[in-house]
Structure formats: structure tokens, C-alpha cells
C-alpha positions in Angstrom: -3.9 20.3 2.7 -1.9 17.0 3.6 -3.6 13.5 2.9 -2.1 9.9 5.2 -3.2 7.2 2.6 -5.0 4.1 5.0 -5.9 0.9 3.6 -9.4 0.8 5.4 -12.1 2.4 6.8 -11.7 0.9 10.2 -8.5 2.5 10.0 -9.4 5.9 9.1 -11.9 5.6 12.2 -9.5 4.7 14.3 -7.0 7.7 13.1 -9.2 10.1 13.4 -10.7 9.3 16.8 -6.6 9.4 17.2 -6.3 12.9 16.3 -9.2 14.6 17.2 -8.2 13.3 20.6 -4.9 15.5 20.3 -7.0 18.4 19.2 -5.7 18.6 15.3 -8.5 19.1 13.1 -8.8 16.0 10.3 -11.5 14.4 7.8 -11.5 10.9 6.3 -11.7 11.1 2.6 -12.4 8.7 -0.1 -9.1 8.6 -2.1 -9.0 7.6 -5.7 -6.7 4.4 -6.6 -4.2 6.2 -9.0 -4.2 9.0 -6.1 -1.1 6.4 -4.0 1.3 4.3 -4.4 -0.8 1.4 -3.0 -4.0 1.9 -4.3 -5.4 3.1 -0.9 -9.4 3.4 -0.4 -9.3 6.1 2.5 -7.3 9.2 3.7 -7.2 11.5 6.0 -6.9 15.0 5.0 -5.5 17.4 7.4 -3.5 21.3 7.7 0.2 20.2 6.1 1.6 22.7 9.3 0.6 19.5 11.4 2.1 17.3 9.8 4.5 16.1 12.1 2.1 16.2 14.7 -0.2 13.6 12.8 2.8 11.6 12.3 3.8 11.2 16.5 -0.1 10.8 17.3 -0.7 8.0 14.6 2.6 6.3 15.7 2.1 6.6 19.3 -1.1 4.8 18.1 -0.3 2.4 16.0 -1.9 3.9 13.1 -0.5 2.3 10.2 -0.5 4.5 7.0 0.9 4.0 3.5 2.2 7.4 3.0 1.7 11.4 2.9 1.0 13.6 0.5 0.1 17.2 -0.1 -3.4 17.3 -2.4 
């Protein structure tokens, strides 16, 4: 599983109503501090075969994430 690090949980909301809109399956986690770069409070974890997917859908919707990484 992939994880996009988001600073909030508004954004989390807001990424997942993104994807689940474009059909790719997603779920907002509670990421630990030392688990980013940044310190991020909220992920969301999704299949790492979408990953490029979740990156065109959160751009296209001005979903701001910190960065990705495989858990």
C-alpha cells in the first residue's frame, strides 16, 4: 500500500471525496509524526498500482500533499 502525507483532515476529506469520485479505492489514515518528512497528521492510503492515478486526480484538484510513500 501507498500513503499521500496531508497536513489536515479537511484535506484528507477533500482527497478522498477526490478519488472515490474517479473510482480508485482510498482510506484516510492517522499517520504518525516520525512516519514524513513534515510531520503530517493524515494520509491517505491507497493500491501503490494507482499511484499515478492518485497523483493526476489530486492535482487536477488541487490537492496539496507533502509526499508518497509505500507503508
Amino acid at each position: 500500500m501507498c500513503v499521500a502525507s496531508l497536513k489536515s483532515i479537511t484535506v484528507a476529506l477533500k482527497a478522498q471525496k477526490a478519488l472515490d469520485e474517479a473510482y480508485i479505492d482510498c482510506e484516510i489514515i492517522k499517520l504518525e509524526p516520525y512516519m514524513t518528512k513534515k510531520g503530517c497528521a493524515y494520509g491517505i492510503k491507497f493500491d501503490c498500482m494507482n499511484v499515478y492515478s492518485v497523483e493526476n486526480v489530486l492535482k487536477e484538484n488541487r490537492v496539496k500533499y507533502t509526499e508518497i510513500f509505500r507503508l
